[in-house]
N, C-alpha and C positions, 0 to 999 in steps of 0.2 A: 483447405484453409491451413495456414503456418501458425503452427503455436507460438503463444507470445511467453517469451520469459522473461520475468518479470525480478528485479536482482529485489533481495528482501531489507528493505531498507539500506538498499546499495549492495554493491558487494562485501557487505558485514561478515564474511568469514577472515576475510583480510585486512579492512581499512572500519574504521571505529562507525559502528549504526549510524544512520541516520546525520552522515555530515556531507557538505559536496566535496569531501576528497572521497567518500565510498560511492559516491555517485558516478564522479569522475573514472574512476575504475572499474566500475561496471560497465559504463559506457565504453572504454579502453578492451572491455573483456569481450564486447558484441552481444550485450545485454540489451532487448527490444525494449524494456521498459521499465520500471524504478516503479517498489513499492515502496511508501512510508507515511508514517503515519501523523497526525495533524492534534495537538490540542491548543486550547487559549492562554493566552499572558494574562496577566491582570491587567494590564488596560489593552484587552482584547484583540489583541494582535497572533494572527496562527503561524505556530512555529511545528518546528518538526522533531520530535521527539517519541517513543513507543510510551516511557512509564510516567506517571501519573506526576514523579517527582523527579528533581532531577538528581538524586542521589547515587542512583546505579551508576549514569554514562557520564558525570561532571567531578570537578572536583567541591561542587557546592552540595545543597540539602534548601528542601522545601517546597513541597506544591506548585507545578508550575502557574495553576491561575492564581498563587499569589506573590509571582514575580514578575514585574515588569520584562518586557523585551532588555529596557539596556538590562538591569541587573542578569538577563539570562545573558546576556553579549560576555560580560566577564567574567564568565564562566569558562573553563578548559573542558570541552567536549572530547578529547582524544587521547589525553596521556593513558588512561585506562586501559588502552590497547596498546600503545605502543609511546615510547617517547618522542619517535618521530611523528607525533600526529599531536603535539602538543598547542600547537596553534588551530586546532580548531573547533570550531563555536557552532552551538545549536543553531540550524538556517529559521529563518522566514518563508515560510512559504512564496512570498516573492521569489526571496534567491532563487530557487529550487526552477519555480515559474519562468523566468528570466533568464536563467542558464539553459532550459529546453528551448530556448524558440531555433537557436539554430541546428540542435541535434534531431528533433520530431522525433523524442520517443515517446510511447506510451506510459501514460502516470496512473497509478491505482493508491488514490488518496483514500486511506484509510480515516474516519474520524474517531477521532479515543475519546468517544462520551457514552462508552457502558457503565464507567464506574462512575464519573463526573460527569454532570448534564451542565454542560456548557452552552448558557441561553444566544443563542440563534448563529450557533457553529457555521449548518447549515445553509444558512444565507449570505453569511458572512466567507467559506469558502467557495460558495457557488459565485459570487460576485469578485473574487479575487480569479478564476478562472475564466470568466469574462472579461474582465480588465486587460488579464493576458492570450489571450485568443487561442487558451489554451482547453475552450468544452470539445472542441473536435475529440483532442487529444487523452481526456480522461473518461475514468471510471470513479465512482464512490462508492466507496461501500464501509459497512460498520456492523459489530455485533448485535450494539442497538439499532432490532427490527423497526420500534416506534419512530425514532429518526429519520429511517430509509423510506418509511410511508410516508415520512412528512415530505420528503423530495418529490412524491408522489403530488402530497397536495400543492405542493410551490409550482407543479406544472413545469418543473425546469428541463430541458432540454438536454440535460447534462446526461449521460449515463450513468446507472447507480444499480449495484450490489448487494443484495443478503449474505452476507460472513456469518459463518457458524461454525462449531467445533462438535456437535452433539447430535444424534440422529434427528431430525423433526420427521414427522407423517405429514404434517403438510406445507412444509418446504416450497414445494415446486407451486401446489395452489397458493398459495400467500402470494411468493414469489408474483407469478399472475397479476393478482391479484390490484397488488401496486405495480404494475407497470414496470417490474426489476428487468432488467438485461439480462442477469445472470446470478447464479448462486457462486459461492468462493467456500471453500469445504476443506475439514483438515485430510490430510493422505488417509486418514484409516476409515474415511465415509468411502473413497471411493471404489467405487463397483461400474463394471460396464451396464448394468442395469440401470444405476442412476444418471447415469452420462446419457444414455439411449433415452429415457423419460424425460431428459432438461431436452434433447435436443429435440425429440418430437414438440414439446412444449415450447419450441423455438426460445433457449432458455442454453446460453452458455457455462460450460460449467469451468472454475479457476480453483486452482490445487495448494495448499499451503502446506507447511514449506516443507521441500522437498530437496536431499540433499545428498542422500546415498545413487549411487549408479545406478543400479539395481532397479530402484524407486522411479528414478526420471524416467526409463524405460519402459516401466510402464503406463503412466503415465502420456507419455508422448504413443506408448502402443492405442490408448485406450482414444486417441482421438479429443481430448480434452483442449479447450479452449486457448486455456494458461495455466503456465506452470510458477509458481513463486518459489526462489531458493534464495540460500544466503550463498552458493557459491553459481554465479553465473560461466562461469567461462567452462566448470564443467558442464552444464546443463547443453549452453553453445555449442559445445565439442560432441557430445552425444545425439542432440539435433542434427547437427550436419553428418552423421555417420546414418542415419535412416532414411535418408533421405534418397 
């Protein structure tokens, strides 16, 4: 099995989080797959953004569930990084949607409702991935556990994630439990111990983020599912060297 690398909200070491010009580049760089992450607008529209506001990545300020899509549209998503990335704007999940159908890469939609419970994310991203025929093609996953059960109870068809950053003991049982595909883990959980327990447990395990040479090596040594970085093209270039 070929590990999938997964660029971290694009290739965001170079091109500004979470916009399709770092998607775009990723995909440029031989990136298998795009992670990022998903919250609501106010009038419930999912966009693609990591924090909670749009403060850090915009030239604006305020909670994204209390701005409208347009008011996030005129927003400057890129000057941040760079001047040449001044035109661009927080996606829709559409976009993002809509620009894969002719690349077929893997998508690891993250949903941001650990801190904010955003009523019926859930449903509301699993129906947009339907729309674009794109359940083959994804994964979900979230820190919030209660969430990732409820995809459980939706019966959806979609694949779906436990994301965690903290030891759990019963990880892989929960996991189970609801029905997850796989656990998604930061680099310092991982151990070839817990990689051999997910895999017995038929339970994939994916690596967050991962960014030193060093790291992806092992990493890709350990047999590990997916790897998530913000820089894909080195991840790429190390891949094809063990091969």
């Amino acid at each position: 099995m070929s590990i999938i690398i997964y660029a971290h909200r694009g290739a965001s070491k170079q091109a500004p989080e979470n916009t399709m010009a770092a998607f775009d580049l990723a995909y440029d760089q031989g990136a298998n797959g795009i992670e990022t992450d998903v919250q609501l607008t106010k009038d419930g529209i999912p966009v693609l953004i990591h924090d909670e506001t749009a403060d850090r990545t915009t030239n604006g300020t305020g909670y994204i569930k209390d701005l409208t899509y347009q008011e996030l549209q005129s927003l400057d998503a890129g000057s941040w990084k760079s001047p040449v990335y001044s035109d661009s704007k927080i996606p829709a999940l559409d976009e993002l949607l809509a620009w894969n159908k002719d690349k077929d890469l893997k998508l690891n939609i993250e949903l941001k409702n650990n801190l904010i419970s955003y009523p019926d994310i859930e449903e509301i991203v699993c129906e947009k991935l339907q729309q674009h025929k794109m359940v083959e093609h994804t994964v979900i996953s979230s820190f919030n556990h209660t969430s990732i059960a409820k995809l459980d109870k939706m019966k959806t068809t979609i694949d779906y994630a436990l994301l965690t950053s903290k030891q759990m003991k019963n990880l892989i049982p929960f996991s189970k439990e609801i029905n997850a595909k796989g656990i998604h883990i930061r680099y310092r959980l991982l151990s070839y111990r817990l990689v051999e327990n997910a895999t017995k447990n038929n339970l994939y395990v994916a690596v967050y983020t991962v960014n030193h040479p060093i790291l992806i090596a092992k990493v890709l040594r350990l047999g590990c599912h997916a790897l998530i970085t913000d820089v894909p093209n080195l991840a790429v270039k190390l891949k094809q060297q063990t091969k």
